[in-house]
C-alpha positions as CSV (number, residue, x, y, z in Angstrom):
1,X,149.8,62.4,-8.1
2,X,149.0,62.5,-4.4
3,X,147.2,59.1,-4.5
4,X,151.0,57.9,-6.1
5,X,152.8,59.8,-3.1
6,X,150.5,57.9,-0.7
7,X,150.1,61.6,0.6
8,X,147.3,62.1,3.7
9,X,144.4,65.0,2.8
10,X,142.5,66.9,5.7
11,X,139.7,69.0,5.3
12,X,139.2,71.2,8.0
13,X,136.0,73.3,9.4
14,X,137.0,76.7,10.5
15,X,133.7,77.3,12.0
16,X,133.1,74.6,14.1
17,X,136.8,72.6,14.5
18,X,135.8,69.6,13.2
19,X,138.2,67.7,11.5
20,X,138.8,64.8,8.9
21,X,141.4,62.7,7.0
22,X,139.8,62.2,3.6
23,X,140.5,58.8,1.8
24,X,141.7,59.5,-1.5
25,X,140.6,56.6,-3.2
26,X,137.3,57.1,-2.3
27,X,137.2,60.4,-3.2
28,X,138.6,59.5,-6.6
29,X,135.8,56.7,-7.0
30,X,133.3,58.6,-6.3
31,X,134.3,62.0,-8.1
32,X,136.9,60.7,-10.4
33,X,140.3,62.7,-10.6
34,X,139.7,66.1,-9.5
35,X,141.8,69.5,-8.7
36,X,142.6,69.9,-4.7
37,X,140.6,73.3,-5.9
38,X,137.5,71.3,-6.7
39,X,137.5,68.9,-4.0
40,X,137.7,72.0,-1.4
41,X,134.8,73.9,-3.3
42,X,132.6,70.9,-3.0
43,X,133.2,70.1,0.7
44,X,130.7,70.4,2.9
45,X,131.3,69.9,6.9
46,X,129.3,66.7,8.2
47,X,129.0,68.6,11.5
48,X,127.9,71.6,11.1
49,X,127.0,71.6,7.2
50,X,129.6,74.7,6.8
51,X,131.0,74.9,3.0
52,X,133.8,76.3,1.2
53,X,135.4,79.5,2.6
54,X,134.9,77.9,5.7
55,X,136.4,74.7,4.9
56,X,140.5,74.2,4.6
57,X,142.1,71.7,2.8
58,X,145.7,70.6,4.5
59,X,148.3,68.6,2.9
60,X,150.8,67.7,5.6
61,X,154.6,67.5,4.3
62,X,156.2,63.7,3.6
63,X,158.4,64.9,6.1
64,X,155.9,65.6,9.0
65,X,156.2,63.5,12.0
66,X,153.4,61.0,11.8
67,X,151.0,60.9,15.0
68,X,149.8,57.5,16.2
């Protein structure tokens, strides 16, 4: 539904602030189509190798003023 939406996912590393959009085709390639739940449990930081509590998952509103 989100790929449909063309809707942006972020996962973000509480522990060390680092910070990524997240292609959602490629995730869905690579995992096939899974829960927002499953994709957070599974993350793992590339800097700091922190996982799930210490990852977030953000799904900025349509309505959110796009940053360029």
């Amino acid at each position: 539904m989100m790929l449909e939406q063309h809707r942006a996912l972020y996962l973000n590393c509480e522990k060390c602030h680092h910070s990524r959009k997240m292609s959602l085709p490629e995730l869905i390639d690579r995992h096939g189509d899974l829960a927002l739940q499953v994709v957070l449990e599974r993350a793992v930081c590339t800097r700091c190798g922190a996982r799930w509590p210490n990852i977030t998952l953000q799904v900025p509103p349509d309505n959110a003023p796009r940053v360029r």
